[in-house]
N, C-alpha and C positions, 0 to 999 in steps of 0.2 A: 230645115234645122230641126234636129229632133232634142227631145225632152221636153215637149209643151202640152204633154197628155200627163196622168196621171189617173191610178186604177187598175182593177184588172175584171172584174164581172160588173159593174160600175165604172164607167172612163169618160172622164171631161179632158175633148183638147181643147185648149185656148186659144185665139191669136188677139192680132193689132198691137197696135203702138201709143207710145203715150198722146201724140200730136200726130197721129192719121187719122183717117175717115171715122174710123168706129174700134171698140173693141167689143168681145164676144167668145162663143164659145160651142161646143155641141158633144151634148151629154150622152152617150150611149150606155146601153142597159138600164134605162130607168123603165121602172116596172109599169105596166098596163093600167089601163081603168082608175088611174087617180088624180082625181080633181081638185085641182091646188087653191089656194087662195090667193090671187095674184095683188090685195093692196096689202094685204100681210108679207109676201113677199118681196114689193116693192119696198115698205118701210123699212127691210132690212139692210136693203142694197144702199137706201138713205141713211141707214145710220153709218157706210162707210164711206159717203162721198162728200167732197170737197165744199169749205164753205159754209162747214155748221157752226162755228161761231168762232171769236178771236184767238182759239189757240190752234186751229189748225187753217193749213191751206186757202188762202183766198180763193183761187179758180171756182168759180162756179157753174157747175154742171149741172142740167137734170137729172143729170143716168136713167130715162124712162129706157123699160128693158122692153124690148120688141122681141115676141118669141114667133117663129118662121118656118117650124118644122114640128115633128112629135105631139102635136096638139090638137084633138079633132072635137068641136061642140064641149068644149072647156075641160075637157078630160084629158092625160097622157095616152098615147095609141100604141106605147114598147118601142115606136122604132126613133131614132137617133133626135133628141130635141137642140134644135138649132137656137142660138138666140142672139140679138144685138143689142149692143146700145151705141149711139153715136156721138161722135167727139163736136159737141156742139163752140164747145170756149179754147178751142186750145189758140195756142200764141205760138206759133213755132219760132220766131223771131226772138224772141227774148232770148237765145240759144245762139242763135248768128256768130257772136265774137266770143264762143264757146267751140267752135266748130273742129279747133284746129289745137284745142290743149285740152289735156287728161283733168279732170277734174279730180281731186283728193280724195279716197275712200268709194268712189265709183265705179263704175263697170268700163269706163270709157277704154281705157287701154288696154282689159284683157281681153273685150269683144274685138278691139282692134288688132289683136297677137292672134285671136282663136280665128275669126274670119277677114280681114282685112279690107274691111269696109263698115260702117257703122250710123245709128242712125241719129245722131248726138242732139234731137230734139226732144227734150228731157228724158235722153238716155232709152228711148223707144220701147223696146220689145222690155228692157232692163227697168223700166219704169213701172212703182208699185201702183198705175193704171190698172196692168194686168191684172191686179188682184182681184176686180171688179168683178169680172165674168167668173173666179169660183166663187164670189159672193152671190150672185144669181145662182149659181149648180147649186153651192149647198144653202141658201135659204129653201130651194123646192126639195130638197133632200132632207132635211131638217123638218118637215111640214109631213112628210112623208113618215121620218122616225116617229114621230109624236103617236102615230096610230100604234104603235105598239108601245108606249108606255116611257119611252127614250128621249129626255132631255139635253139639253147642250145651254150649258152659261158661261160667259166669260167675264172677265171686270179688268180695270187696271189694280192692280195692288201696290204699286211702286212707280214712284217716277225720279228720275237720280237717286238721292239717298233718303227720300221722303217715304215712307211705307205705314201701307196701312195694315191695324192691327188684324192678329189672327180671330174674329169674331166664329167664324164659319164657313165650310167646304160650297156652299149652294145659296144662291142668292137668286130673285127674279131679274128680269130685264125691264122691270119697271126700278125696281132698287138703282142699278146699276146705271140706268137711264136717267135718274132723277139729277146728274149735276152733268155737264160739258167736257167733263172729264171719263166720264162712267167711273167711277170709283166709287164702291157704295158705304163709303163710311166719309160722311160729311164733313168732319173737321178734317181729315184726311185732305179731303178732294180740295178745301178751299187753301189748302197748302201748297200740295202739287198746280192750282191753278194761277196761283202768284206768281210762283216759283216760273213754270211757262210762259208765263207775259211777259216777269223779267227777261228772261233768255232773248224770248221773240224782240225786245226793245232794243238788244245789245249785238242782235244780228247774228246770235249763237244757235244751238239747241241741244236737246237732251234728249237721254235713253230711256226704258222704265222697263218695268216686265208687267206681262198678260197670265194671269192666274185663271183657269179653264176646271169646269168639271161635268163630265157625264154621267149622267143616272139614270137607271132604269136598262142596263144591260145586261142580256142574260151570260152565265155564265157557258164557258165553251166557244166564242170570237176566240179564231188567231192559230197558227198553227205553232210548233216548237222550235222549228228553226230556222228561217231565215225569212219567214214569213209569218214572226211575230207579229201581236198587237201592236205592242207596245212602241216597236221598229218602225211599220208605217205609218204611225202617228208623230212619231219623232221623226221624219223624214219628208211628212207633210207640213209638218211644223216650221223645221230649217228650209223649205222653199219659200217659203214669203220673205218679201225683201226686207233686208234690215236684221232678220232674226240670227242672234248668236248665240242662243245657249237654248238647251230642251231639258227638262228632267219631272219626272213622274214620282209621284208618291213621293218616301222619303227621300228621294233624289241624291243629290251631296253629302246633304245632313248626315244619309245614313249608314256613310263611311266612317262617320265617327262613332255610330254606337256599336255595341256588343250583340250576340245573336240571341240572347235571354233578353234583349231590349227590343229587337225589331220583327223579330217571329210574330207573327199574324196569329195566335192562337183558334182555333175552329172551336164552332158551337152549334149546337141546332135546335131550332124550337121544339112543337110537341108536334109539330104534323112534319118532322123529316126534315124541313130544309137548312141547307145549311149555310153559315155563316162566319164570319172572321171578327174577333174582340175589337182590336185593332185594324189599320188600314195603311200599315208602313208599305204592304205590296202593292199600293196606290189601283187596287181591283185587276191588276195582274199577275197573274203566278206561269211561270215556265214560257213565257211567252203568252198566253190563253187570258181570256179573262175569267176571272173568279164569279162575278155577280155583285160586286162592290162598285161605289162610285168608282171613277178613274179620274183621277185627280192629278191633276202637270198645269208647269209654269214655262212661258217663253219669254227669252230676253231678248228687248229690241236695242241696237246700237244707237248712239244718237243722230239722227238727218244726216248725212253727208252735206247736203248743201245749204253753204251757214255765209252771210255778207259778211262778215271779217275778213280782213285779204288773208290770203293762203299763197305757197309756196308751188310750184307745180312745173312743170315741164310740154311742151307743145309734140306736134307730132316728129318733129327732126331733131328733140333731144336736146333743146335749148330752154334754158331756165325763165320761168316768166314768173309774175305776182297775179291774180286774179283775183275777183269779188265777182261770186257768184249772184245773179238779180233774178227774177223772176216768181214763180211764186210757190211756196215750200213750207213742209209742217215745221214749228219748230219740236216739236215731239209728237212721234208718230202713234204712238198708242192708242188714244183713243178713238182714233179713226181704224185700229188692228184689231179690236173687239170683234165686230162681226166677220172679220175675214179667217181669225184662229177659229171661232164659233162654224165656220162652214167647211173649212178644211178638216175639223174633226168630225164633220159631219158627214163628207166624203167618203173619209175612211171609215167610218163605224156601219155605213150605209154596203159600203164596197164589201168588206166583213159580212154581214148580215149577210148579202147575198152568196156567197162563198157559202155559206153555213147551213147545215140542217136543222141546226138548233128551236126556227122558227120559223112559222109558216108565213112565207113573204110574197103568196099569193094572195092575200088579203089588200083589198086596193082602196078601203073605207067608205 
């Protein structure tokens, strides 16, 4: 099955399934001689799995990440880092009388029109499991930016129509850490987390969107056409499951204003460098990046699977009632923090290496 790699001088392919043996993954092009922090990199992978507290996912996993390859005396050795982690809790069974009807808003019936055959233990290969393993690629990819100066944060901002105010573009991962929610403005968060208990009590769930910014990139990432910045970030984006909407900088918004409103105005200090008043081109310009944060929001749709009965159809086209059981976020977001935080880590990594802009022989 192809499309389970992503990259191009930097490339993580993935495999497994939601309920088989293990999932994982094997990062090729990560650079030489650098030696990771592996309980920093564990805690990232913990902040996207299953089980951290009553609004998301009961399943409880370790996800202890076992690395198998590319690692020699605690350093990266450049060739291909292989990595596992193993499916210690799944329940394939809670699926059984699933087996044979399309589930509402899922993958169930186009895996079964694209290949005709499917692995309908929570939705397998289709299962946001997968995401696990680029949370391992880019927490090690992420640990690697850092030596040059390059950040990655992400927070919830929104969950239905609750939103938190506009304070500021950059926040730590202690901020953003400090409630169950990640949402770093406090009354905020104890809204959105009401608000999800309800849901979770009524057998529903909800949507929210993931606000993202990176700092400390130089300018010149990306090429002008068809291998823009901005394009495979926004394409890294829309492959996590759930994600329906991408937009960067002024995004939407900035169809509404006038071009003496949204021009970036240049400036530069006293020793040459230069800079932009504004940041409507969210640190992008013509594709490339500018030198400015890069600043984008991703919308997650609500769970698909919600215990209120649903309408639905089996595999011979016959109408059925179903109530999905088992065990399910009722809003995904805050478990999508670290997964948006690694996928643009990917790509900004993948960029970097593409680039001459900096010297990425440097291994710290």
């Amino acid at each position: 099955m192809p499309g389970s790699s992503i990259g191009t001088f930097l490339r993580l392919h993935t495999f497994g399934e939601s309920h088989g043996e293990a999932v994982g993954g094997i990062i090729d092009g990560f650079p030489a001689g650098f030696e990771p922090d592996f309980e920093r990199l564990q805690h990232q992978v913990n902040r996207r799995k299953p089980g951290q507290s009553q609004i998301t996912s009961p399943r409880m996993e370790d996800d202890r990440v076992e690395f198998l390859s590319g690692m020699f005396e605690g350093k990266t050795t450049g060739a291909p880092i292989a990595f596992m982690v193993k499916n210690k809790n799944a329940k394939p069974a809670d699926y059984d009388h699933l087996k044979d009807v399309y589930r509402p808003s899922h993958a169930d019936f186009t895996w079964q029109a694209k290949f005709g055959h499917r692995d309908y233990r929570g939705g397998g290969r289709s299962s946001a499991r997968e995401t696990l393993s680029r949370v391992v690629a880019g927490a090690l990819t992420e640990q690697w930016l850092s030596i040059f100066g390059i950040s990655i944060t992400a927070w919830v901002s929104s969950v239905g129509l609750i939103q938190m105010p506009l304070i500021k573009n950059v926040f730590s991962k202690k901020e953003i850490d400090a409630n169950i929610v990640r949402c770093p403005h406090a009354e905020t968060a104890d809204q959105m987390i009401a608000f999800i208990d309800q849901l979770r009590a009524e057998g529903d769930s909800i949507g929210g969107v993931v606000s993202a910014t990176i700092t400390g990139l130089p300018p010149g990432l990306g090429d002008p056409v068809f291998d823009k910045f901005h394009a495979d970030l926004g394409k890294a984006m829309l492959s996590i499951n759930a994600v329906k909407g991408f937009e960067y900088g002024s995004g939407f918004a900035g169809s509404a204003m006038k071009g003496s409103e949204h021009n970036d105005a240049f400036s530069s200090d006293t020793e040459g460098k230069v800079s932009t008043k504004s940041n409507h081109s969210g640190g992008v310009q013509g594709g490339i990046t500018n030198g400015e944060d890069v600043f984008f929001r991703i919308a997650f749709k609500p769970v698909a699977s919600i215990k209120k009965q649903q309408e639905t159809v089996n595999v011979h086209g016959e109408a059925e009632l179903i109530q999905i059981s088992g065990r399910h976020d009722p809003c995904v977001v805050p478990r999508a923090v670290p997964i948006v935080e690694a996928m643009a880590a990917l790509v900004v990594a993948d960029h970097l290496l593409r680039s001459n802009t900096i010297n990425t022989n440097h291994s710290g």
